[in-house]
C-alpha positions as CSV (number, residue, x, y, z in Angstrom):
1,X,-73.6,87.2,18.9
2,X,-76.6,86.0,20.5
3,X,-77.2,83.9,23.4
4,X,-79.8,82.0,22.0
5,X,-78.8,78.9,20.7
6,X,-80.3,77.9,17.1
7,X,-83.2,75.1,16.9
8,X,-81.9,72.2,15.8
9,X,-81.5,71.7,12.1
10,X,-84.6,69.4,10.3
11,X,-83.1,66.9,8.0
12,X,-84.9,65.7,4.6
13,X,-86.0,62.5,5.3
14,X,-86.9,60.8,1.7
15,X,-88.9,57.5,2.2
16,X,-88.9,54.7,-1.0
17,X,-92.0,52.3,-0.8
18,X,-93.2,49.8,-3.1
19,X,-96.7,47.9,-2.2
20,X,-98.7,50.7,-1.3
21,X,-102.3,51.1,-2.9
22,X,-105.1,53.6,-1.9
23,X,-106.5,51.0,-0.3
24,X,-103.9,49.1,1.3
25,X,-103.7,48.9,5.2
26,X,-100.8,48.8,7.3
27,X,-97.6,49.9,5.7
28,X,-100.0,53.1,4.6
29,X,-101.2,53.7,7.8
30,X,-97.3,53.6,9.3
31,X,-96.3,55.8,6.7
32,X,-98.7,58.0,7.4
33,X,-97.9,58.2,10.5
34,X,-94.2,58.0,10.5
35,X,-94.5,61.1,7.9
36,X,-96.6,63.3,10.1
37,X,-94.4,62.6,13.2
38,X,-91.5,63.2,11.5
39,X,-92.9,66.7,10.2
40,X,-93.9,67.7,13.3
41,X,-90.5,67.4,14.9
42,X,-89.4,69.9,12.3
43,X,-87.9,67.5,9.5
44,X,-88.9,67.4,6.0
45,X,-90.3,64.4,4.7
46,X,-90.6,63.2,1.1
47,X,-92.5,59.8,0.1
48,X,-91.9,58.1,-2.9
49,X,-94.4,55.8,-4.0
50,X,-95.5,53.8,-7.4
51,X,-99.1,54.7,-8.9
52,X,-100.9,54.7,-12.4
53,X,-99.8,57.9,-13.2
54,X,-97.2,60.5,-12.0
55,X,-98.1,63.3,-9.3
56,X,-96.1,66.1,-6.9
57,X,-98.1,66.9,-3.8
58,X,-97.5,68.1,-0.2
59,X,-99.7,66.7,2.1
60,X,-100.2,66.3,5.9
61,X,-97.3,63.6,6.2
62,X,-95.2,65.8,3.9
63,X,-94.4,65.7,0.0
64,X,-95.6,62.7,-1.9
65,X,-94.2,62.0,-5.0
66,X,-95.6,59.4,-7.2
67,X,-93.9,58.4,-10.3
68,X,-95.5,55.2,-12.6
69,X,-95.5,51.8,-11.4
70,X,-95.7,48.4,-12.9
71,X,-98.7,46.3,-11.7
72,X,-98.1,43.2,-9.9
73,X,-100.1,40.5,-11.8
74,X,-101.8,38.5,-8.6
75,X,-101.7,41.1,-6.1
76,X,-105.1,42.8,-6.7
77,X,-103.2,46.3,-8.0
78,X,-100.0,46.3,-5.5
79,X,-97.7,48.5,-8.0
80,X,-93.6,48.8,-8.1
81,X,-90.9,51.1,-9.4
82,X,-88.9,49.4,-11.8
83,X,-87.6,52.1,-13.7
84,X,-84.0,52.6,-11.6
85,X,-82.8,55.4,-13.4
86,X,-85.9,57.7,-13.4
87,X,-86.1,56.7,-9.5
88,X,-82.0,57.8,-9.0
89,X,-82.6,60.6,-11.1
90,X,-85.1,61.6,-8.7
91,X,-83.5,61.3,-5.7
92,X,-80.5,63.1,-6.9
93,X,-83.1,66.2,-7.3
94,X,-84.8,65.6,-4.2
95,X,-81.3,65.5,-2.3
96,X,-82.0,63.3,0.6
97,X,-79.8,63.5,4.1
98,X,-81.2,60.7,5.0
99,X,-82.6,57.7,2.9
100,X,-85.5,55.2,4.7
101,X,-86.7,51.9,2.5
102,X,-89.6,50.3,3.0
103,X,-89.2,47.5,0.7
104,X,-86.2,44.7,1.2
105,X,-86.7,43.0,-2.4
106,X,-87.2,45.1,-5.8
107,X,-85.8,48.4,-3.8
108,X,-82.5,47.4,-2.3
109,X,-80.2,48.7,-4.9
110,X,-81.3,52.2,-3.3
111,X,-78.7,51.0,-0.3
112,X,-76.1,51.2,-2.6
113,X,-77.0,54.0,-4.2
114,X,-76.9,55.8,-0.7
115,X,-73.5,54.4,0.7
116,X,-71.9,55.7,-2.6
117,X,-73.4,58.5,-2.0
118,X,-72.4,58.9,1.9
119,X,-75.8,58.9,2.3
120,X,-77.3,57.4,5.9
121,X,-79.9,54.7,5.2
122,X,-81.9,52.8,6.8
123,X,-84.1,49.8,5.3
124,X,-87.3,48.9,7.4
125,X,-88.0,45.2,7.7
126,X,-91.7,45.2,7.4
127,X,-91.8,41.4,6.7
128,X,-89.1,38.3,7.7
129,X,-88.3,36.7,4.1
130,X,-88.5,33.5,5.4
131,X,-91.7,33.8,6.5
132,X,-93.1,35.1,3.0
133,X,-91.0,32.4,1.1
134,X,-92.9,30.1,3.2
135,X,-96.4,31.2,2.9
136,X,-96.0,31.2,-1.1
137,X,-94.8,27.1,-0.6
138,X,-91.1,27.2,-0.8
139,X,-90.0,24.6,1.8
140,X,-88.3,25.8,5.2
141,X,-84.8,25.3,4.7
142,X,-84.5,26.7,1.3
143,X,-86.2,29.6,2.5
144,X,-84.0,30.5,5.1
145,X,-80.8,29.5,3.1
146,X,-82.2,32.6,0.7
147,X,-83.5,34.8,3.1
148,X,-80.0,34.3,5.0
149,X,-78.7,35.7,1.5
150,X,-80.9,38.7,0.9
151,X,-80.2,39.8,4.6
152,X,-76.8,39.6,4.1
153,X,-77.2,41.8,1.4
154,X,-79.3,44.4,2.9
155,X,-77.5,44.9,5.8
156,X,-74.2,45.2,3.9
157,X,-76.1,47.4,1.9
158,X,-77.9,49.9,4.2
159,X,-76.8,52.1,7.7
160,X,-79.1,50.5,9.8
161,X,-81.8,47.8,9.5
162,X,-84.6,48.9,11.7
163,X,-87.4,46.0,13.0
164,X,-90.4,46.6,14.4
165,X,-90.7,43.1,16.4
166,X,-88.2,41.0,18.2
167,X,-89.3,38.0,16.3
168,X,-88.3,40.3,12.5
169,X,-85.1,40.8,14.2
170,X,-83.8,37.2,14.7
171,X,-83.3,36.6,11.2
172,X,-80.6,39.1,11.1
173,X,-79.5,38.2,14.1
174,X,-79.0,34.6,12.7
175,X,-76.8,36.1,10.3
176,X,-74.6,38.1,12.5
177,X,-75.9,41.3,11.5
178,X,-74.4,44.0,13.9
179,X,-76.8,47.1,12.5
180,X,-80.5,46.1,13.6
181,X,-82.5,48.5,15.6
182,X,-85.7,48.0,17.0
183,X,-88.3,50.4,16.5
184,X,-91.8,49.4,16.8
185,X,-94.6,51.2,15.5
186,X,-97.9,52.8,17.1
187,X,-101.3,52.9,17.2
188,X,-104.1,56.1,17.2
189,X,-105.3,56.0,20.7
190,X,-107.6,58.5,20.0
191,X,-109.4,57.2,17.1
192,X,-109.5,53.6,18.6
193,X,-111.1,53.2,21.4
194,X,-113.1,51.4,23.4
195,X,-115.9,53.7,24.0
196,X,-116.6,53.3,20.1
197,X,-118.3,50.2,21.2
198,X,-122.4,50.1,20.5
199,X,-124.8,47.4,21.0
200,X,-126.8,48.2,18.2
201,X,-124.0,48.1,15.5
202,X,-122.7,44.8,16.9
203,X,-126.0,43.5,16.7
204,X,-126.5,44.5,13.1
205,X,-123.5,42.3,12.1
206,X,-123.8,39.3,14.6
207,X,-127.2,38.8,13.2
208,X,-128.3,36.4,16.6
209,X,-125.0,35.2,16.7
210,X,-123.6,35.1,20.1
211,X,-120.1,35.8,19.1
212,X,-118.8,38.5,16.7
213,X,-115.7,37.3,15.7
214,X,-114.2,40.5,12.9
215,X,-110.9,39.9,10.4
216,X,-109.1,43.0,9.2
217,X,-107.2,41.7,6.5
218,X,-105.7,42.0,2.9
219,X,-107.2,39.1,1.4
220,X,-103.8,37.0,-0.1
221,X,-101.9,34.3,0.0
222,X,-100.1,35.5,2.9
223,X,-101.8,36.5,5.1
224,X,-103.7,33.2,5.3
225,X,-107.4,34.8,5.4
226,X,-108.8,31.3,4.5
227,X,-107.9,30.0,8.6
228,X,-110.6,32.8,9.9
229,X,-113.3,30.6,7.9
230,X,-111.7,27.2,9.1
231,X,-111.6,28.7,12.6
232,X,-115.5,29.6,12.2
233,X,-116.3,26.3,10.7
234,X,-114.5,24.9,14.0
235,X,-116.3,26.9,16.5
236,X,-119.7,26.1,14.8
237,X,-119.2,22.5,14.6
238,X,-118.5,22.6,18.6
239,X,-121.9,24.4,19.4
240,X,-120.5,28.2,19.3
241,X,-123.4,30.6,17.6
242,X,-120.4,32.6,15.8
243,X,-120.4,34.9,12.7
244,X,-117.3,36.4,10.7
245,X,-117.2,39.7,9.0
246,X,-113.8,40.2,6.9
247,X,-113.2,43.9,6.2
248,X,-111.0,43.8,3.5
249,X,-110.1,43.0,-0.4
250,X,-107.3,41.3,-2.4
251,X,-107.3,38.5,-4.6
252,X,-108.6,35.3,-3.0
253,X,-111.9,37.6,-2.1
254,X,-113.9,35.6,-4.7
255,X,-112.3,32.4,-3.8
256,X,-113.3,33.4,-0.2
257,X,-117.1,34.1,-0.5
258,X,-117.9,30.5,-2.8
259,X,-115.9,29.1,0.2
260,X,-118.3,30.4,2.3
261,X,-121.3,30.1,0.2
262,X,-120.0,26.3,-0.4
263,X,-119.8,25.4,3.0
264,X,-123.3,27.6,4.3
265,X,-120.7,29.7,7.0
266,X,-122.4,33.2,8.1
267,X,-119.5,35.4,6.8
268,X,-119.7,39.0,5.8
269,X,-117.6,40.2,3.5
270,X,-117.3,44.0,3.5
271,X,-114.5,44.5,1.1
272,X,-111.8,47.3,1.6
273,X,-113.1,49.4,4.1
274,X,-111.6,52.9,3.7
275,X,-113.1,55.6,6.0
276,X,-111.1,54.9,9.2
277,X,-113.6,56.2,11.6
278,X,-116.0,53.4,10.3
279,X,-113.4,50.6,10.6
280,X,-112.9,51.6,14.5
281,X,-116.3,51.2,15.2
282,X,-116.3,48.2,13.3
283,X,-113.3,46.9,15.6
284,X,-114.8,47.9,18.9
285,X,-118.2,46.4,18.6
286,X,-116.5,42.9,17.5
287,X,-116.2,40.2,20.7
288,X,-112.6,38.7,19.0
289,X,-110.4,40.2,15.9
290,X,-108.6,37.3,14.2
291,X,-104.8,37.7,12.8
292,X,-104.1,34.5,11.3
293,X,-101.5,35.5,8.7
294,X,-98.1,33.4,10.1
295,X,-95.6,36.0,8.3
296,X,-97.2,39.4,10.4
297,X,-94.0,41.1,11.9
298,X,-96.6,43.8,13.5
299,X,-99.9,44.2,12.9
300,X,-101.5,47.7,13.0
301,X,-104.9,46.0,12.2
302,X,-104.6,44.0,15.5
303,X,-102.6,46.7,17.6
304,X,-105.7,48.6,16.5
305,X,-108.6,46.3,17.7
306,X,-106.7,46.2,21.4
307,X,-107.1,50.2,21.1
308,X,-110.6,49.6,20.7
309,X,-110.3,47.2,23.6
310,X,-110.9,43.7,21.4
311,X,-108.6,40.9,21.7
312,X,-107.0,39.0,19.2
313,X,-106.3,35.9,18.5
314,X,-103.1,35.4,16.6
315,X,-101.1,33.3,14.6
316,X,-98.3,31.7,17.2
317,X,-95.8,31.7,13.7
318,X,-96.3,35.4,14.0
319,X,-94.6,38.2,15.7
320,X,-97.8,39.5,16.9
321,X,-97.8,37.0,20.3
322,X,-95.4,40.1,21.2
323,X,-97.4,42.3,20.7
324,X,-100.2,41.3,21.9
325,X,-98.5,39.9,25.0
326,X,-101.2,38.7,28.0
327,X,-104.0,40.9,26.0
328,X,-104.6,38.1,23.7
329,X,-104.1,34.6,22.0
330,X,-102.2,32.8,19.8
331,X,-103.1,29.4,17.9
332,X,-100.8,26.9,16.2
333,X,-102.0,27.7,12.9
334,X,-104.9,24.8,12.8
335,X,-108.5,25.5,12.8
336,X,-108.8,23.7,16.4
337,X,-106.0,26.0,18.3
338,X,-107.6,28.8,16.7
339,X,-110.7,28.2,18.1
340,X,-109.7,26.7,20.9
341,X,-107.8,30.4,21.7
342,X,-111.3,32.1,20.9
343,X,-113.2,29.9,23.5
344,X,-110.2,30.7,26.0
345,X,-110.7,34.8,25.3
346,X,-114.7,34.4,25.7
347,X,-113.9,32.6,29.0
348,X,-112.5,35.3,30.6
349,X,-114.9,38.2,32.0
350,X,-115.5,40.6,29.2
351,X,-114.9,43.8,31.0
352,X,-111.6,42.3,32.3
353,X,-110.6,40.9,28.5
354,X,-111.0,44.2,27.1
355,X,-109.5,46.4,29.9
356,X,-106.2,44.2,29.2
357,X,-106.5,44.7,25.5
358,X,-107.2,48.6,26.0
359,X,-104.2,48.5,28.3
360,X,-102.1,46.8,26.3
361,X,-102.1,49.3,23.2
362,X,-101.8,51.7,25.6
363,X,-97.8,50.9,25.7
364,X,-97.5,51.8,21.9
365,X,-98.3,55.1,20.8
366,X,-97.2,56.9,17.3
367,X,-95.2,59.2,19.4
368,X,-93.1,56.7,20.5
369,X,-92.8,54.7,17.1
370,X,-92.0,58.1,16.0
371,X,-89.2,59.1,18.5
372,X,-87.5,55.4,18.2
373,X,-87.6,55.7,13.9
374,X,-85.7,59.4,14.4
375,X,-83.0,57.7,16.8
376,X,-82.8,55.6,14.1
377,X,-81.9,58.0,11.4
378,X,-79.8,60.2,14.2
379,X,-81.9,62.8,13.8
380,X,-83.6,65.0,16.6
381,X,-87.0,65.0,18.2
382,X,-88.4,68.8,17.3
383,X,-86.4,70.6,19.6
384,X,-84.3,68.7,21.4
385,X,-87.2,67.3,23.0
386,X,-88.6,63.6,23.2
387,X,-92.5,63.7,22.7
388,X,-94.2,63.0,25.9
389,X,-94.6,59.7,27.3
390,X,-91.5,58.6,25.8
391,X,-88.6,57.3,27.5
392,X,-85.7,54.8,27.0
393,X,-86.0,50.9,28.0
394,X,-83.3,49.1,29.6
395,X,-83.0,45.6,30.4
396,X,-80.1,43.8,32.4
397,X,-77.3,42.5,29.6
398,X,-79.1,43.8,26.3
399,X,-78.4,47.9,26.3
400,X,-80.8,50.0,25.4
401,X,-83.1,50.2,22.5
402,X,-83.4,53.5,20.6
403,X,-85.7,55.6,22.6
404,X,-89.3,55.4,22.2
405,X,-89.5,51.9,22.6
406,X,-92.6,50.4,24.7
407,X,-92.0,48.7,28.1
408,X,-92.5,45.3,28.4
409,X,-90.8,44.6,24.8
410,X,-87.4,43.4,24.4
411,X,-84.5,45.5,24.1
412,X,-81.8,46.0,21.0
413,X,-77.8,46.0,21.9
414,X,-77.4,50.1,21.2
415,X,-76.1,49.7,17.5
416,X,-72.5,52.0,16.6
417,X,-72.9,55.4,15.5
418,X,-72.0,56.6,11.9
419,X,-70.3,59.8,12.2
420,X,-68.2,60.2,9.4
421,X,-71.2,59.5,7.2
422,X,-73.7,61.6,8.7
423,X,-70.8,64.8,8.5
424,X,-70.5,64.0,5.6
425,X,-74.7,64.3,4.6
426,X,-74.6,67.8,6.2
427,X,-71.4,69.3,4.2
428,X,-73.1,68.5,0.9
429,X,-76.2,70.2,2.2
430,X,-74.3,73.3,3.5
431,X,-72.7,73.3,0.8
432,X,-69.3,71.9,1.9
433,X,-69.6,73.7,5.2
434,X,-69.1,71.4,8.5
């Protein structure tokens, strides 16, 4: 027998997501990202996705399947899968040994469908359900009285419930959940950053305007894209030679640019902008990115102008005051405090505001979001070996979060493990072997 030991054993990692267009932003980026990583550490990852028309392809964040999905009227093309048997059919072919949801509403019935299956899962809370209940209108207690009902669901329903934010956390925390990770996500410090910046291209947008003020955005209801314009209108109105561009699409874009038009505001609207060498430029020559959506549990978009050294100004109703930590500022969702944070930003030194916004991305790298999501799942880090730069974060009467998580963010009690569950995952793909 040798005396080499064997290489740890890659698990199938099959990934459900709903939401996810060719040219939507974050949630693709992530699992991009998160696919790549987890390939690269010797897994095998399979997306599962909605589009117009069925495909089968491996590509550099592993096997995408696509299967057809119904069009969201409203959404400006978001697409689900509805169709619950083709979709179990599937992953009874694909086989998964571990199952990892990226949608808490039409997809949760895939948690039961795992735990029958003795099936690890893990649902990823890319959104508090409060907070979206409340940007379409429904009043603030009824929200939470049905958000406190669909988390109690999902975490019945699921392993683990992993959040990438404190603040996405507390709702299942308010509920008594006892399976919440935290696992935030990263940002390309290669791509963005802030030696992107040029005068020339900054000028070409600011058009004589003495501040560049740049929105990365989905354009819908809630993400709140109208409070960039009401911010500029504000900052104007107090003297402020300011110009927006918005680089994004969705449906309110039309409703957006007669806004504009209506009320004579110097806004560029660029639409979806999908070469993401273009969009870090983009970022780096802007003075102050704007986040105003009040339900963001993250925020690449934003973690991705602090790469490029821009601050942000946030919305306070956000989790992204937590990420954005001393780097940045938050407003109380009203044109004033949003410009009002803005003026604060431009008051500080601009070498020393985007030095602390390069620094503060610095903390969150995809190798660590990438490290904390396979603690998650219990499986290993290629190897036996944590990526570099990663390391575990401890903080005096809150245990330790799963590994990978950035210092200076809260901590997460260390959740139970599930042993008889995960044996049980690699007998059936050993074919009853332990």
């Amino acid at each position: 027998m040798s005396d080499i030991a064997a290489a740890p054993r890659g698990v199938r990692i099959v990934r459900l997501a709903n939401f996810v267009t060719p040219a939507s932003g974050g949630l693709r980026t992530a699992l991009q990202q998160l696919g790549a990583g987890y390939l690269a550490a010797g897994h095998e990852p399979v997306l599962i996705v909605p589009g117009e028309r069925p495909s089968d392809e491996h590509t550099a964040q592993g096997r995408v399947i696509t299967l057809p999905g119904v069009v969201l009227p409203g959404t400006g093309g978001y697409r689900v899968l509805t169709d619950r048997r083709r979709l179990s059919a599937l992953l009874d072919s694909v086989a998964p040994d571990r199952l990892e949801v990226s949608d808490r509403t039409t997809l949760r019935w895939t948690g039961e469908w795992a735990r029958r299956r003795r099936i690890p899962s893990v649902m990823v809370s890319h959104e508090t359900a409060d907070g979206v209940l409340r940007t379409w209108g429904v009043p603030a207690v009824a929200a939470g009285r049905a958000a406190d009902r669909l988390n109690r669901r999902s975490a019945w329903s699921y392993s683990r419930i992993v959040c990438t934010t404190e603040w996405a956390e507390r709702e299942f925390v308010r509920i008594g959940a006892r399976n919440v990770v935290r696992a935030p996500l990263g940002v390309d410090l290669v791509r963005c950053r802030p030696e992107r910046r040029r005068a020339e291209l900054r000028a070409r947008y600011a058009r004589g305007a003495d501040v560049l003020l740049l929105m990365c955005s989905r354009l819908s209801v809630e993400k709140r894209p109208g409070a960039a314009l009401d911010a500029l209108a504000t900052l104007r109105d107090r003297g402020v030679r300011a110009t927006l561009v918005i680089a994004g699409d969705g449906p309110l874009a039309g409703a957006l640019a007669r806004r504009a038009r209506e009320r004579r505001l110097p806004v560029v609207f660029l639409g979806h902008v999908g070469d993401r060498e273009e969009l870090a430029d983009l970022q780096a020559a802007a003075d102050i990115c704007l986040a105003p959506g009040p339900a963001e549990t993250f925020g690449l978009s934003a973690l991705e102008a602090l790469a490029c050294g821009t601050p942000v100004v946030a919305s306070a109703s956000s989790a992204l005051p937590e990420i954005l930590g001393a780097a940045g500022g938050t407003a109380a969702d009203t044109p004033e405090t949003f410009a009002d944070a803005v003026q604060g930003l431009l008051d500080r030194p601009e070498a020393l505001r985007r030095a602390a916004a390069r620094a503060r991305a610095e903390l969150f790298s995809w190798d660590r979001a990438v490290a904390a999501f396979l603690a998650a799942h219990e499986a290993p880090v290629g190897a036996g070996q944590a990526p570099s730069g990663m390391r575990p974060v401890v903080e005096p009467g809150r245990g330790t979060t799963v590994p990978g998580a950035p210092v200076g963010m809260p901590s997460t009690p260390a959740v139970p493990a599930v042993p008889s569950v995960v044996a049980a995952s690699v007998r059936r793909r050993n074919g009853g072997a332990a």
